[in-house]
mmCIF file of the N, C-alpha and C atoms, coordinates in Angstrom:
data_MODEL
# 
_entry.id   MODEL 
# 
loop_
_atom_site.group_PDB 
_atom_site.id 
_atom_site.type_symbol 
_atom_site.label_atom_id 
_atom_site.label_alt_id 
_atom_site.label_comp_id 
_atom_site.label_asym_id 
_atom_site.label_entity_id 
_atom_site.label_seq_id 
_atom_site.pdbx_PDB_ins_code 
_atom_site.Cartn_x 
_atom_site.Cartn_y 
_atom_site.Cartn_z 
_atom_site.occupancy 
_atom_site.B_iso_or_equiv 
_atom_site.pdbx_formal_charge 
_atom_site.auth_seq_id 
_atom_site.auth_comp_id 
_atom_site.auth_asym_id 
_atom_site.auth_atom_id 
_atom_site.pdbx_PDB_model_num 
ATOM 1   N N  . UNK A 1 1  ? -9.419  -34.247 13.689  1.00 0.00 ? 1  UNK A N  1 
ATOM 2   C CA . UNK A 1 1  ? -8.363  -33.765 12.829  1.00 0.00 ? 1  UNK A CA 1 
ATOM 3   C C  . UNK A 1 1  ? -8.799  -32.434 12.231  1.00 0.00 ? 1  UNK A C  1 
ATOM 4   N N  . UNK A 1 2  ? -8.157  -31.283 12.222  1.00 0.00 ? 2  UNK A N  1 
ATOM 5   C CA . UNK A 1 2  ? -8.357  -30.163 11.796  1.00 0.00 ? 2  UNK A CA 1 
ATOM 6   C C  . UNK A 1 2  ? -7.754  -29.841 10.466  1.00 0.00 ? 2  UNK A C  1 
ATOM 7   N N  . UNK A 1 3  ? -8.505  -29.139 9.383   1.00 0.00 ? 3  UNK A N  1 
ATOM 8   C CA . UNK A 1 3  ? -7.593  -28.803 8.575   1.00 0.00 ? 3  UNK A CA 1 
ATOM 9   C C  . UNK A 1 3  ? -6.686  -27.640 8.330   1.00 0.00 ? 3  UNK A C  1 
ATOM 10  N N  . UNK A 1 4  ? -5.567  -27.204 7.435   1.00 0.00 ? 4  UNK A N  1 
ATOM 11  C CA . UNK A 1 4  ? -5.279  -26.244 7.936   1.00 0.00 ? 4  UNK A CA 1 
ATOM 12  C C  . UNK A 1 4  ? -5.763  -25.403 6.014   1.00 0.00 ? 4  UNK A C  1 
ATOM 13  N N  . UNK A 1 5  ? -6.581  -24.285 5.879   1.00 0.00 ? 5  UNK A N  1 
ATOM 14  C CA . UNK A 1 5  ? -7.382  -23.990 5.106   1.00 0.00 ? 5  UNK A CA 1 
ATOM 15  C C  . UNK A 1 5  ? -5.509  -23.147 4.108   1.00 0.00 ? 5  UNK A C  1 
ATOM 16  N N  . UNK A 1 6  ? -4.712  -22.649 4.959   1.00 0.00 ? 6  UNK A N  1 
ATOM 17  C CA . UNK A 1 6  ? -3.545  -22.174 4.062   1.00 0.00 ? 6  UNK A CA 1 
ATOM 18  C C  . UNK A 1 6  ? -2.327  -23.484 3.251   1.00 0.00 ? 6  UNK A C  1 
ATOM 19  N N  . UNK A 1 7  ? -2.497  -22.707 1.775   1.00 0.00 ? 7  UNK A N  1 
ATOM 20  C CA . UNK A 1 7  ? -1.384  -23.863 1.663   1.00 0.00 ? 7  UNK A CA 1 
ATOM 21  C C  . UNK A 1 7  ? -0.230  -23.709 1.871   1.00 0.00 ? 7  UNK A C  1 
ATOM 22  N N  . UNK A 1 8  ? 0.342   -25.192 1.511   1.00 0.00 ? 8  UNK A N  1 
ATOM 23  C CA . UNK A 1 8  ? 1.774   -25.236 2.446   1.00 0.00 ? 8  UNK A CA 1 
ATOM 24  C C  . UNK A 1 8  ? 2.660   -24.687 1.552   1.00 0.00 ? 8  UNK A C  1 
ATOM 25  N N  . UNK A 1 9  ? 3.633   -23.710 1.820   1.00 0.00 ? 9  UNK A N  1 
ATOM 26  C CA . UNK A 1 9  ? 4.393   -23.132 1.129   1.00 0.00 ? 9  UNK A CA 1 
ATOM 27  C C  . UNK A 1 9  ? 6.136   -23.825 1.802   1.00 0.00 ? 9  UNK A C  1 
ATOM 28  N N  . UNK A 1 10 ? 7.020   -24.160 0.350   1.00 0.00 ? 10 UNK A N  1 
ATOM 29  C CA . UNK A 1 10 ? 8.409   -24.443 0.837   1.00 0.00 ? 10 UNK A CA 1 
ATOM 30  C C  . UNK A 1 10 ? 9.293   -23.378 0.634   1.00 0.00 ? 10 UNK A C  1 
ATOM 31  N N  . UNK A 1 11 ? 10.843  -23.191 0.901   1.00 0.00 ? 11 UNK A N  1 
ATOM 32  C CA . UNK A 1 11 ? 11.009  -22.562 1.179   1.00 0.00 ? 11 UNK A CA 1 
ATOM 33  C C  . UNK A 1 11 ? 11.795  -21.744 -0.382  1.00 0.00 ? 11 UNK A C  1 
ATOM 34  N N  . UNK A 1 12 ? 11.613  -22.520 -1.395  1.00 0.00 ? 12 UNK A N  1 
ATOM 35  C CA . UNK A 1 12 ? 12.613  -22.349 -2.629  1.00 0.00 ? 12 UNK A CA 1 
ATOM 36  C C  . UNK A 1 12 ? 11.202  -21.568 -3.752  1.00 0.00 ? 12 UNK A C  1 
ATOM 37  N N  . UNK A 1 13 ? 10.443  -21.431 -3.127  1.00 0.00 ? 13 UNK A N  1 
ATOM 38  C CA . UNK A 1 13 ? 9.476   -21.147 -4.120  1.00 0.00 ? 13 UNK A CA 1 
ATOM 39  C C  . UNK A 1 13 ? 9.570   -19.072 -3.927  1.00 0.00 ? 13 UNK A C  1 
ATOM 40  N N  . UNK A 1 14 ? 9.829   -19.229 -5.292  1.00 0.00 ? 14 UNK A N  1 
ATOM 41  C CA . UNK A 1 14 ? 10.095  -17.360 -4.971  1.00 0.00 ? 14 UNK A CA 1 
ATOM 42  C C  . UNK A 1 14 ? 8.989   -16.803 -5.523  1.00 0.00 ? 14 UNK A C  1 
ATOM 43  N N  . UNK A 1 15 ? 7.644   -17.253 -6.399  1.00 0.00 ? 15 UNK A N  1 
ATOM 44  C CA . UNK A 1 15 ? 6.600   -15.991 -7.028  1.00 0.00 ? 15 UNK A CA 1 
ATOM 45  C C  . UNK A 1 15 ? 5.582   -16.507 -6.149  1.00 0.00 ? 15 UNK A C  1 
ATOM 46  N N  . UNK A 1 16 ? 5.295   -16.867 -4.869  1.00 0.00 ? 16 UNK A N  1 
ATOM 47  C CA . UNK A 1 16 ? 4.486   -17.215 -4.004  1.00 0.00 ? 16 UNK A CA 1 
ATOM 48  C C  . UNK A 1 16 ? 4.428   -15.995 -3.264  1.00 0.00 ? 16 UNK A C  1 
ATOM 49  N N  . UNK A 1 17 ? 2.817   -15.757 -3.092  1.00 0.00 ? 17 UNK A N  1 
ATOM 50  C CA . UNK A 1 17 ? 2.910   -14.386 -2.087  1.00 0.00 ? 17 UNK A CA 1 
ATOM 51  C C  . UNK A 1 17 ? 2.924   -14.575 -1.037  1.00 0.00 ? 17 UNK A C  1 
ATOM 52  N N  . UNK A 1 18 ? 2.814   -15.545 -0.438  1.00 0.00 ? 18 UNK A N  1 
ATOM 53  C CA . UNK A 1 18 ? 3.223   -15.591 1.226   1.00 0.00 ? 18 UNK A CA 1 
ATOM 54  C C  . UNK A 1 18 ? 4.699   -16.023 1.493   1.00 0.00 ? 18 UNK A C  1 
ATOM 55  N N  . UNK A 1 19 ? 5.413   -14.885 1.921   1.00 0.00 ? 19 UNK A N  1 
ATOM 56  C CA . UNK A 1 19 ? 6.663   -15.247 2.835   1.00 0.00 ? 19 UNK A CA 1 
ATOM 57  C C  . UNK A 1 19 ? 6.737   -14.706 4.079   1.00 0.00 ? 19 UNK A C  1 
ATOM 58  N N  . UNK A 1 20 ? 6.412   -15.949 4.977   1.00 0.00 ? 20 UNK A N  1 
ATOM 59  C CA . UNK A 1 20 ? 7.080   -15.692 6.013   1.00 0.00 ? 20 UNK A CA 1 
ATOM 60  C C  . UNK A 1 20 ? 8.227   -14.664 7.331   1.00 0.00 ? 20 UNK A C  1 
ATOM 61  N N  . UNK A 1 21 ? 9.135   -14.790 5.597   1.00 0.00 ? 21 UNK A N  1 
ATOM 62  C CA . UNK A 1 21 ? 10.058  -13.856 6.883   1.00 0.00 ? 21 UNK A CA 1 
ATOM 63  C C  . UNK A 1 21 ? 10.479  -12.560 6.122   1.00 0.00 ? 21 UNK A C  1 
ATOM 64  N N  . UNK A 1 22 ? 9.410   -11.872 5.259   1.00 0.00 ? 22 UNK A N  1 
ATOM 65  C CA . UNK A 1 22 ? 9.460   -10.638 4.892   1.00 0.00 ? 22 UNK A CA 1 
ATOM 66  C C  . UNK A 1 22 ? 8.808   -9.893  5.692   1.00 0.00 ? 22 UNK A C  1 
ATOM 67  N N  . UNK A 1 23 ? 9.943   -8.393  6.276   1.00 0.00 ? 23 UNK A N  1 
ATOM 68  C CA . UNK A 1 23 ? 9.270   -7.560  7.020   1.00 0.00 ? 23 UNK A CA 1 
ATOM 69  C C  . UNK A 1 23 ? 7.745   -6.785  6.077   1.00 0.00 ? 23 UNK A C  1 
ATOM 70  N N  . UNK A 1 24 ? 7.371   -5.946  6.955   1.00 0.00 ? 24 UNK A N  1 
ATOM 71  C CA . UNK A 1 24 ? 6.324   -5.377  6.073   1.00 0.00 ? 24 UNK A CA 1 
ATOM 72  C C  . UNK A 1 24 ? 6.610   -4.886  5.376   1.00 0.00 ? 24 UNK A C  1 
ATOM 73  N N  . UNK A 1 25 ? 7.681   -3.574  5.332   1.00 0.00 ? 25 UNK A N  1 
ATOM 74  C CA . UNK A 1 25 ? 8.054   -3.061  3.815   1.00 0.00 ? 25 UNK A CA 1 
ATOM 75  C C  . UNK A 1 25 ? 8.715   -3.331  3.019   1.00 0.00 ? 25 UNK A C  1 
ATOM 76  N N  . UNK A 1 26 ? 9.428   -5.082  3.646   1.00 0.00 ? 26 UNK A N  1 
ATOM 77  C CA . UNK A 1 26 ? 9.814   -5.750  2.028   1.00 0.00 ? 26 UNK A CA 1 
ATOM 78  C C  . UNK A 1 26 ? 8.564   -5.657  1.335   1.00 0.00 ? 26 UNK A C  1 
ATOM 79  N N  . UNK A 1 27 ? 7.332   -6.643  1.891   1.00 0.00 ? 27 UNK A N  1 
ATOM 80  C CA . UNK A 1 27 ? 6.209   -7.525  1.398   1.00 0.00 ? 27 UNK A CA 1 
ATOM 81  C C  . UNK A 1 27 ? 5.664   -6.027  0.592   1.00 0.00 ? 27 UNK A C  1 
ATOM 82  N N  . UNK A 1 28 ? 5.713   -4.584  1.028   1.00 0.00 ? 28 UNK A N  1 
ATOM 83  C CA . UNK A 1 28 ? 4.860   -3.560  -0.021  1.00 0.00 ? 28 UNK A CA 1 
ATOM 84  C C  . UNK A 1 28 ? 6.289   -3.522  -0.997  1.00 0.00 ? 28 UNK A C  1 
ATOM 85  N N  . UNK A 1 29 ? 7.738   -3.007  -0.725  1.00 0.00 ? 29 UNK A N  1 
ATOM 86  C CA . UNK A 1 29 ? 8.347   -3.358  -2.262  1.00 0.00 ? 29 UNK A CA 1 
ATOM 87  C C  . UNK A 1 29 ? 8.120   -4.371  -2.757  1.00 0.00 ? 29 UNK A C  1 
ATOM 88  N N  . UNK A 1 30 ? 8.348   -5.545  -2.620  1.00 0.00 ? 30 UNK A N  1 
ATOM 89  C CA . UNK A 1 30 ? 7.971   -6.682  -3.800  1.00 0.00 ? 30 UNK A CA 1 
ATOM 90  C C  . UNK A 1 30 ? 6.779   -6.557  -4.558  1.00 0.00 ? 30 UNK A C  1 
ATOM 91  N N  . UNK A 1 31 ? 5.825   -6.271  -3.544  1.00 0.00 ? 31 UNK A N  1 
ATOM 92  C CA . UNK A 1 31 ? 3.918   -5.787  -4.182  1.00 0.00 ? 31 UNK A CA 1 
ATOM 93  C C  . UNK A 1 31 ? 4.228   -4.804  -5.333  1.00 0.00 ? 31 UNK A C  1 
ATOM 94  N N  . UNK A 1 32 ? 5.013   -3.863  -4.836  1.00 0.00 ? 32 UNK A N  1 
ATOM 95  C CA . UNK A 1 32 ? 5.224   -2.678  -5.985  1.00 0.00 ? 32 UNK A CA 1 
ATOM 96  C C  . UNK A 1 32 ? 5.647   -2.884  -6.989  1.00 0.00 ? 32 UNK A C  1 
ATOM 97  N N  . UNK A 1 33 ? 6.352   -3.893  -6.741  1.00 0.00 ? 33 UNK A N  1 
ATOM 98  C CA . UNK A 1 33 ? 7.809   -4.059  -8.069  1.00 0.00 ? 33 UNK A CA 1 
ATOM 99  C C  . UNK A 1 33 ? 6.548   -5.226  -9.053  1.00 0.00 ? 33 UNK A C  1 
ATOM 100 N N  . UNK A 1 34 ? 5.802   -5.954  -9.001  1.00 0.00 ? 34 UNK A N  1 
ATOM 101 C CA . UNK A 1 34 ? 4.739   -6.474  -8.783  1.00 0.00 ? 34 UNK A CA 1 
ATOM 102 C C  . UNK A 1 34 ? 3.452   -5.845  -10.067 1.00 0.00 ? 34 UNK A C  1 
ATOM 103 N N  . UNK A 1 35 ? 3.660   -4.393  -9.592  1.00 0.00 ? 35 UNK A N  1 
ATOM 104 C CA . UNK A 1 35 ? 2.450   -3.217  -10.161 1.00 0.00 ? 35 UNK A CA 1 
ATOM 105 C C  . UNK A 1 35 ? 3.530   -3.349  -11.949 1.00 0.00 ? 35 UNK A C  1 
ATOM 106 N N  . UNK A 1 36 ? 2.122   -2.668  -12.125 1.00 0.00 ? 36 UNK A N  1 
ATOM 107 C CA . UNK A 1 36 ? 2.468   -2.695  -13.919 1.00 0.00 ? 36 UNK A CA 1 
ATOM 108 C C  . UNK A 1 36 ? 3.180   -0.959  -13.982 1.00 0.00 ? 36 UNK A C  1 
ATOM 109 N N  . UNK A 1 37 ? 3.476   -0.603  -14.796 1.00 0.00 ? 37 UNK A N  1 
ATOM 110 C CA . UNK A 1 37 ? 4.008   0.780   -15.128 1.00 0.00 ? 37 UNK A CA 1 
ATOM 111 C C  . UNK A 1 37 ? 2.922   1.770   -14.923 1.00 0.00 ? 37 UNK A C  1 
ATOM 112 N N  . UNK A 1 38 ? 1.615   1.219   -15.436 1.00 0.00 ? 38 UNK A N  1 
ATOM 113 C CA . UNK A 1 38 ? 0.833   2.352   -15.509 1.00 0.00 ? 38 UNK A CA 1 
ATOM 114 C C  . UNK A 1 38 ? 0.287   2.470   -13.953 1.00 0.00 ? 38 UNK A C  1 
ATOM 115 N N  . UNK A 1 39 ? -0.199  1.208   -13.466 1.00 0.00 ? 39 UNK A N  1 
ATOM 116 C CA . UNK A 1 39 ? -0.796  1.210   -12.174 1.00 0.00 ? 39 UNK A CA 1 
ATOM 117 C C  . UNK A 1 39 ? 0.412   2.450   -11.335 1.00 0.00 ? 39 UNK A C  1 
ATOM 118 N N  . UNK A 1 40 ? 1.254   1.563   -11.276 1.00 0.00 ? 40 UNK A N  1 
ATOM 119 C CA . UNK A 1 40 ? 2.830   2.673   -10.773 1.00 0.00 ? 40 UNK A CA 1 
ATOM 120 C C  . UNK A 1 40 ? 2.523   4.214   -10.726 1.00 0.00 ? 40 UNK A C  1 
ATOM 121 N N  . UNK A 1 41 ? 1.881   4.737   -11.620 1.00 0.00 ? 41 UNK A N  1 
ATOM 122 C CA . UNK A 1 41 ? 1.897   5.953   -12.376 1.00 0.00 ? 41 UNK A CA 1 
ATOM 123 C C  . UNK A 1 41 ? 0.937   6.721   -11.879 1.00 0.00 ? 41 UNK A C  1 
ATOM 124 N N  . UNK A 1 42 ? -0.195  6.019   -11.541 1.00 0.00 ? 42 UNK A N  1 
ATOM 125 C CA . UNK A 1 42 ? -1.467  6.394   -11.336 1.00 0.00 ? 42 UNK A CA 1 
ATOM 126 C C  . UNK A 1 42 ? -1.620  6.521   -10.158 1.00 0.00 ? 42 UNK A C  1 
ATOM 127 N N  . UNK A 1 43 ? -0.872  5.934   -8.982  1.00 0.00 ? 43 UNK A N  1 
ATOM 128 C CA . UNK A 1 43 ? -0.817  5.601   -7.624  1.00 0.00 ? 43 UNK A CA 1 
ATOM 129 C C  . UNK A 1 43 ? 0.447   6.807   -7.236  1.00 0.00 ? 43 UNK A C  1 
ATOM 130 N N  . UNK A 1 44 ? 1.591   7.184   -8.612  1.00 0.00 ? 44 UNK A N  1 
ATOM 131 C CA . UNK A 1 44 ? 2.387   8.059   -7.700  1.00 0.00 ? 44 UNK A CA 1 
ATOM 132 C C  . UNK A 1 44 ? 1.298   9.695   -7.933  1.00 0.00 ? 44 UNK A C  1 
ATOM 133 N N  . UNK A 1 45 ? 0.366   9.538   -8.638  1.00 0.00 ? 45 UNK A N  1 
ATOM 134 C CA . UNK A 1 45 ? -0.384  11.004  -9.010  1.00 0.00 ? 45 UNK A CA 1 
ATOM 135 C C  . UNK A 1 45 ? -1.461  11.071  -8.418  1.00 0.00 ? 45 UNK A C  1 
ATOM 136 N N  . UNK A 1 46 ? -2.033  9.987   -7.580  1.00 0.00 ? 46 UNK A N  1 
ATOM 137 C CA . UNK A 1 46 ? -2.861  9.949   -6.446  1.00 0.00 ? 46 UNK A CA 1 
ATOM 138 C C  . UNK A 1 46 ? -2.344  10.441  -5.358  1.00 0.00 ? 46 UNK A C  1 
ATOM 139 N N  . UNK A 1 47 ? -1.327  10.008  -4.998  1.00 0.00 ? 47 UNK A N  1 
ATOM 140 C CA . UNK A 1 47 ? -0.446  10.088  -4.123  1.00 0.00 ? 47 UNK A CA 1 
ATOM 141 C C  . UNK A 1 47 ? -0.128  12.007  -3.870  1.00 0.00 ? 47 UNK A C  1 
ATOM 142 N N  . UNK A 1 48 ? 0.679   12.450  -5.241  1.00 0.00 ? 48 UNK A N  1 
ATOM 143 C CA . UNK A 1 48 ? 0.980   13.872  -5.016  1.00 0.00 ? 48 UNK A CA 1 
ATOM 144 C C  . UNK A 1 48 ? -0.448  14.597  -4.873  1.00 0.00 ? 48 UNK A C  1 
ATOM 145 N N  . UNK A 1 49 ? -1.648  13.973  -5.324  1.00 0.00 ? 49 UNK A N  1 
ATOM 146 C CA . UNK A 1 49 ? -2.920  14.737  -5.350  1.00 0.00 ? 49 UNK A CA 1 
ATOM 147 C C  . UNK A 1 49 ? -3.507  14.815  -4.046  1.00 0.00 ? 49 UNK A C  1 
ATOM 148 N N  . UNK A 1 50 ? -3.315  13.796  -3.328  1.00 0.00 ? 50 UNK A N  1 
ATOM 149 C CA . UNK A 1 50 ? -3.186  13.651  -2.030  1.00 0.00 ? 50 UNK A CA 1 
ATOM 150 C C  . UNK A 1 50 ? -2.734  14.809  -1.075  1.00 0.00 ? 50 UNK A C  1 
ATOM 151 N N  . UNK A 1 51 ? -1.260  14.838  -1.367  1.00 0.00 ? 51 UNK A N  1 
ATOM 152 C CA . UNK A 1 51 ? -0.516  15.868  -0.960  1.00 0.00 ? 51 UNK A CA 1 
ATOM 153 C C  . UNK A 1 51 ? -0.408  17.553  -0.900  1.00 0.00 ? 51 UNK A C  1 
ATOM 154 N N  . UNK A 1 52 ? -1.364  17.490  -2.107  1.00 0.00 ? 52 UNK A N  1 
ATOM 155 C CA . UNK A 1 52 ? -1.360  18.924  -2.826  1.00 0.00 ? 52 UNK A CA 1 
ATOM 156 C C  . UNK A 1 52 ? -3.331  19.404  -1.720  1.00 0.00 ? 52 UNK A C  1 
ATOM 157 N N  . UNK A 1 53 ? -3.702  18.584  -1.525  1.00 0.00 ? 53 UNK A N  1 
ATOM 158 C CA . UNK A 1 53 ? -4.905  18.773  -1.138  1.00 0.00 ? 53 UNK A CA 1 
ATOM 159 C C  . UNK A 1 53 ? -4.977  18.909  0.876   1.00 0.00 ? 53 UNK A C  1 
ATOM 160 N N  . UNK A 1 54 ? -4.009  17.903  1.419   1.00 0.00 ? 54 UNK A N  1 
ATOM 161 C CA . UNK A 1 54 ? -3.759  17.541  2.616   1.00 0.00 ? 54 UNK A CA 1 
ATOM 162 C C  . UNK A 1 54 ? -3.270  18.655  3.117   1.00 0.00 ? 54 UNK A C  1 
ATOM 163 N N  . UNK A 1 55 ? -1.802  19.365  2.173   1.00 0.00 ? 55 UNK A N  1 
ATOM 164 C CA . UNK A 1 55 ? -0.508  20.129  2.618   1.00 0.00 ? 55 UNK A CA 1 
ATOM 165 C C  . UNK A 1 55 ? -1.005  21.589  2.682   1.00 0.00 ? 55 UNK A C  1 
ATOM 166 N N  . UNK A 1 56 ? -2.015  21.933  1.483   1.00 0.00 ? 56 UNK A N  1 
ATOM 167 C CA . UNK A 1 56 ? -2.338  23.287  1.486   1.00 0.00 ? 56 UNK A CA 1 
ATOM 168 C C  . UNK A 1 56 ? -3.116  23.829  2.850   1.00 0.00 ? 56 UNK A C  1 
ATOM 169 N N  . UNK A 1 57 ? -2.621  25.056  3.222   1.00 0.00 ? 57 UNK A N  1 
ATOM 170 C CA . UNK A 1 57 ? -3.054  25.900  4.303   1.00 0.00 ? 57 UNK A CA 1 
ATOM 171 C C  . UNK A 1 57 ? -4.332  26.062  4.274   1.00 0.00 ? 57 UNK A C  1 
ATOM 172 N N  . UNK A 1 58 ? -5.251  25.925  5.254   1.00 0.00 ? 58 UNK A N  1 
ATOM 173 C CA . UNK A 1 58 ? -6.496  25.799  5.463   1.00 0.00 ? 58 UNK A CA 1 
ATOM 174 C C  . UNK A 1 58 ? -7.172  27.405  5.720   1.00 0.00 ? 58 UNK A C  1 
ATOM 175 N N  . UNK A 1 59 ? -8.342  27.712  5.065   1.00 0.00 ? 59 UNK A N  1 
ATOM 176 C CA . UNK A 1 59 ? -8.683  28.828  5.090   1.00 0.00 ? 59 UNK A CA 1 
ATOM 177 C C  . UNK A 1 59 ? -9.734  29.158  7.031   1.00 0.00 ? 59 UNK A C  1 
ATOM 178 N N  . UNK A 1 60 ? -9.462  30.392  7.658   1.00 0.00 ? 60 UNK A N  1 
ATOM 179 C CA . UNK A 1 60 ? -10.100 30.207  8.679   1.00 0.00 ? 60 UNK A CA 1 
ATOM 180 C C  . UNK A 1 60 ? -11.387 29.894  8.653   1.00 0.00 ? 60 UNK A C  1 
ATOM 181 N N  . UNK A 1 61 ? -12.404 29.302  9.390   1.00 0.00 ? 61 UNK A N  1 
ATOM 182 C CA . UNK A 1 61 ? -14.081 29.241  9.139   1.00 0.00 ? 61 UNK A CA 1 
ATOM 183 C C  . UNK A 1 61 ? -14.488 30.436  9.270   1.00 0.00 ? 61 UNK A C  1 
ATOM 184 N N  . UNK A 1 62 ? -15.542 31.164  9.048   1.00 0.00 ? 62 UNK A N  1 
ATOM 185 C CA . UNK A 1 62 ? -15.998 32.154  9.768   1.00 0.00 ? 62 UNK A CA 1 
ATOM 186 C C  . UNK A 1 62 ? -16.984 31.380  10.916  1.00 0.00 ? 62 UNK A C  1 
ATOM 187 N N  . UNK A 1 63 ? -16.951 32.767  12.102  1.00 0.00 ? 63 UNK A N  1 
ATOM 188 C CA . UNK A 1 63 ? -17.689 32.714  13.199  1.00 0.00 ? 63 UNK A CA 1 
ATOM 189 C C  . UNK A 1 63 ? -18.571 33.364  13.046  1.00 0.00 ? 63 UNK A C  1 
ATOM 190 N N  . UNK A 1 64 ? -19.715 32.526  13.489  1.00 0.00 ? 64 UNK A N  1 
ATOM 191 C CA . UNK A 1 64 ? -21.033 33.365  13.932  1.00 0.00 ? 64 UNK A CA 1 
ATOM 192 C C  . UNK A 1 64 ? -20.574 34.219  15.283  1.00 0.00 ? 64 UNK A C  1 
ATOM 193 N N  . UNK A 1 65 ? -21.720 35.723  14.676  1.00 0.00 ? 65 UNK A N  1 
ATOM 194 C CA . UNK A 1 65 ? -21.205 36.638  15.939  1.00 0.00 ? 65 UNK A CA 1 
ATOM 195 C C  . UNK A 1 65 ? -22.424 35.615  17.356  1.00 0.00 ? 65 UNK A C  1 
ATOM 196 N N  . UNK A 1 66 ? -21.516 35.922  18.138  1.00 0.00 ? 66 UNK A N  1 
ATOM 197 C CA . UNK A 1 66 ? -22.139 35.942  19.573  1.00 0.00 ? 66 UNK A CA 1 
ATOM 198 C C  . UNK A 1 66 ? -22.053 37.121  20.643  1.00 0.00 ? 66 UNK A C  1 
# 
């Protein structure tokens, strides 16, 4: 007899994090909606810091002469 190590989830239970038949970017909105205000806040200014660092035009290297 094997066990099965996940528990059993029914189908009326809504603050359970495993559902089944949520695509993936339900399962990250619900996660989000989930986050506190500040976490929220901190993740959208990571995010643009991200952007501001990724997006900017890259300076050429210099070449060694050959």
């Amino acid at each position: 007899m094997t066990s099965d190590p996940r528990p059993k989830q029914d189908g009326n239970t809504t603050g359970s994090m495993y559902h089944a038949n949520l695509s993936p970017a339900q399962a990250i909105a619900q996660a989000w909606r989930c986050e506190s205000p500040q976490s929220q806040e901190f993740w959208r200014q990571a995010e643009a810091k991200r952007k501001e660092l990724y997006a900017a035009p890259r300076s050429p290297k210099p070449r060694g002469k050959m």
